[in-house]
C-alpha positions as a printed Julia matrix, in Angstrom:
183×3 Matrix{Float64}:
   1.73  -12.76  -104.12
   5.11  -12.81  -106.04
   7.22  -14.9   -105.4
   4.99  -17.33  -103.52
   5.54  -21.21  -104.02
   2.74  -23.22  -104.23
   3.09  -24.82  -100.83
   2.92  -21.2    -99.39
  -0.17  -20.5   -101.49
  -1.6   -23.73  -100.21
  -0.39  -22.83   -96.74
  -2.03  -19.26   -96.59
  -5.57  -20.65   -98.01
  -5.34  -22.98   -95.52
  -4.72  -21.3    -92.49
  -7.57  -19.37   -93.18
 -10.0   -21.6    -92.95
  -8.64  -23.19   -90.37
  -9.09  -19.82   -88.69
 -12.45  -19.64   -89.35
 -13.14  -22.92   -87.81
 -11.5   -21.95   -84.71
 -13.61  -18.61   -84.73
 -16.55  -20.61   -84.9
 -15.64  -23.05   -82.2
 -15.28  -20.11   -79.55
 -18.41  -18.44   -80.72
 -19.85  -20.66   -77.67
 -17.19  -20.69   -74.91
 -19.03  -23.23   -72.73
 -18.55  -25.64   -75.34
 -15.32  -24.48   -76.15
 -14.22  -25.26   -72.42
 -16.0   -28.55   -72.51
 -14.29  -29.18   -75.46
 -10.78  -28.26   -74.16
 -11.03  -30.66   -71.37
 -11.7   -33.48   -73.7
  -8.08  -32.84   -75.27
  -6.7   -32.43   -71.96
  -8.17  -35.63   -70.83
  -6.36  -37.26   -73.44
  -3.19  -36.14   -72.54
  -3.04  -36.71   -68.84
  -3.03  -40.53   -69.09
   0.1   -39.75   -71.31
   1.77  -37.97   -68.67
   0.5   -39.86   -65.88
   2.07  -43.14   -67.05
   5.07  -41.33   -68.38
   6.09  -39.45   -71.51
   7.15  -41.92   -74.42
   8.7   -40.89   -77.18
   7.93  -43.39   -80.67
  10.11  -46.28   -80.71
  10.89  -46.48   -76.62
   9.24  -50.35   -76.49
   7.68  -51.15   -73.63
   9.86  -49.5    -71.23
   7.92  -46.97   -68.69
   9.47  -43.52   -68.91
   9.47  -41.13   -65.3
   6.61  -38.79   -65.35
   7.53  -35.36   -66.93
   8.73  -32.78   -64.61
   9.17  -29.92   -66.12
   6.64  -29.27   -69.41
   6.28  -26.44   -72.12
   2.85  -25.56   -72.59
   1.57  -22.84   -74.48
  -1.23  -19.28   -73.22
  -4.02  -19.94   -74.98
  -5.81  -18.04   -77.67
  -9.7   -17.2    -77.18
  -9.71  -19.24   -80.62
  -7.42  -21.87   -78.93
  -8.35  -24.6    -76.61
  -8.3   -23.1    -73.3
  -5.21  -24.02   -71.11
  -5.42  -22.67   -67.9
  -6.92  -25.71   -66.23
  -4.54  -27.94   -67.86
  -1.73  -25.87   -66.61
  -3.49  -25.84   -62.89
  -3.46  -29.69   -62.92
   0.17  -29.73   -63.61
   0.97  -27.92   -60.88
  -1.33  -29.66   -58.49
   0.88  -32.46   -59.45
   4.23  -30.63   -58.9
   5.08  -30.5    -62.41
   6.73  -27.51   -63.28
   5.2   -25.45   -66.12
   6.74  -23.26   -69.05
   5.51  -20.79   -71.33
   6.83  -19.61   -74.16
   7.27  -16.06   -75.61
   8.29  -14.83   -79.3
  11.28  -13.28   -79.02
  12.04  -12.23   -82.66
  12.11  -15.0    -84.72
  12.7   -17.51   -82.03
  10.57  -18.83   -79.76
  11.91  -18.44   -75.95
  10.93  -20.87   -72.54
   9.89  -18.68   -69.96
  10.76  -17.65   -67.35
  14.34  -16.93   -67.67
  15.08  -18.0    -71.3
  15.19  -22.11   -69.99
  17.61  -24.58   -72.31
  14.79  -26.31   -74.32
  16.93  -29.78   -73.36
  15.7   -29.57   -69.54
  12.48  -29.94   -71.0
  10.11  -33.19   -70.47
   7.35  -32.7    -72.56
   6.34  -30.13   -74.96
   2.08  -29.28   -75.95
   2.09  -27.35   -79.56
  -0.78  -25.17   -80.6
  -1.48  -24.95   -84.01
  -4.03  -23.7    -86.79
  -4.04  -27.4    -88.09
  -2.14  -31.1    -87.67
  -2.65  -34.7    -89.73
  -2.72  -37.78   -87.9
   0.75  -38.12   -88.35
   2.01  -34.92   -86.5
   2.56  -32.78   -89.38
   1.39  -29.35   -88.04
   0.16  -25.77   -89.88
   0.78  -23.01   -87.25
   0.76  -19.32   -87.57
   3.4   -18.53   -90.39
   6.15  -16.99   -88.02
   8.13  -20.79   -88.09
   8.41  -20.02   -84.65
   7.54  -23.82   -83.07
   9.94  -24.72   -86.46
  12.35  -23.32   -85.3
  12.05  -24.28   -81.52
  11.4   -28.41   -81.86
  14.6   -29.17   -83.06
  16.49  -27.67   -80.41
  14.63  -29.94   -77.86
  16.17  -33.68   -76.5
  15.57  -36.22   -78.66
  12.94  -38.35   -76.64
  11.43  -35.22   -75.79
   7.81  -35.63   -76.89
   5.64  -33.52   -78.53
   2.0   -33.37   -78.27
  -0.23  -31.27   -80.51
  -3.29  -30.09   -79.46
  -6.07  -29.41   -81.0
  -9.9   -29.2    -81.92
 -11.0   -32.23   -84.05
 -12.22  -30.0    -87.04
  -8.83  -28.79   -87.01
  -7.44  -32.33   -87.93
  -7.26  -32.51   -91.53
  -6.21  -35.5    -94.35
  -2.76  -33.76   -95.54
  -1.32  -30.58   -94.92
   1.53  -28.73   -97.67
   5.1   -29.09   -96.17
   8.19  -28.45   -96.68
  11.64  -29.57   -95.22
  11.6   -26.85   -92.57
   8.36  -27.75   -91.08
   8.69  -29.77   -88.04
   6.08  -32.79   -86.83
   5.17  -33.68   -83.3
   5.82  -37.26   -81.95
   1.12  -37.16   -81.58
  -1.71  -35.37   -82.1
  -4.51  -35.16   -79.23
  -8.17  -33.88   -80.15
 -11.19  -33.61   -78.58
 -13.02  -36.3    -80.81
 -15.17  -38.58   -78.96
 -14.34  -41.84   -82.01
């Protein structure tokens, strides 16, 4: 392409592979479910005991009330039972829609500060929360405008966890990373 940098090269070779892995993964939707409720199961004792953000020491935070999580993809892990739960639990769930280039909280267009917690899709993450999504900077765009101890969990497949991922200074990280790996 001209005009493309490097790290957008990098970017675009990436993300598709990292499709094709997901396109594998739900080639078999019974393990794709399975496998989506391995990721969810590490992210419920991180709500249950309270939503940290890095550096908050030992003090317990209040259990999120109100979180942002995100209509999965057929190539995604599968949310609807994760967003069942949090209801069950009277947690109040979000979705959010593409308006444009920005990324909206639905219903209603909700101030991304009354947010708790925030769950981030993506096409690819490092261990460190750097995180490859689409290509619309939409997420990029979004995290920043969240509260500061706000956390942000990305979730993911484990194939889709890889050593280093091209960045620039407009991509944004989340605070961790949960996959279904069984370590």
């Amino acid at each position: 392409m001209r005009g493309e940098s490097d790290v957008d090269a990098a970017k675009r070779a990436l993300r598709a592979r990292l499709r094709e892995v997901r396109a594998a993964i739900a080639a078999d939707p019974r393990d794709r479910l399975a496998r989506s409720a391995r990721i969810w199961a590490r992210i419920v004792p991180f709500v249950e005991l309270g939503a940290q953000s890095p550096g908050s020491g030992s003090q317990r935070a209040q259990m999120p009330r109100v979180v942002l999580l995100f209509e999965s993809l057929p190539t995604e892990p599968e949310t609807a039972g994760w967003i069942e739960w949090c209801e069950e639990r009277g947690i109040e769930v979000l979705l959010p829609e593409v308006d444009g280039p920005e990324l909206r909280v639905m219903p209603g267009d909700v101030d991304p500060a009354a947010l708790d917690l925030v769950v981030v899709p993506g096409l690819g993450f490092t261990t460190d929360g750097r995180r490859l999504g689409q290509g619309g900077g939409h997420y990029d765009r979004f995290l920043p405008r969240l509260r500061r101890d706000c956390p942000t969990i990305g979730a993911c497949f484990a194939e889709q966890l890889v050593d280093d991922l091209p960045t620039t200074g407009l991509d944004c990280r989340v605070t961790s990373v949960a996959t279904d790996a069984t370590d």
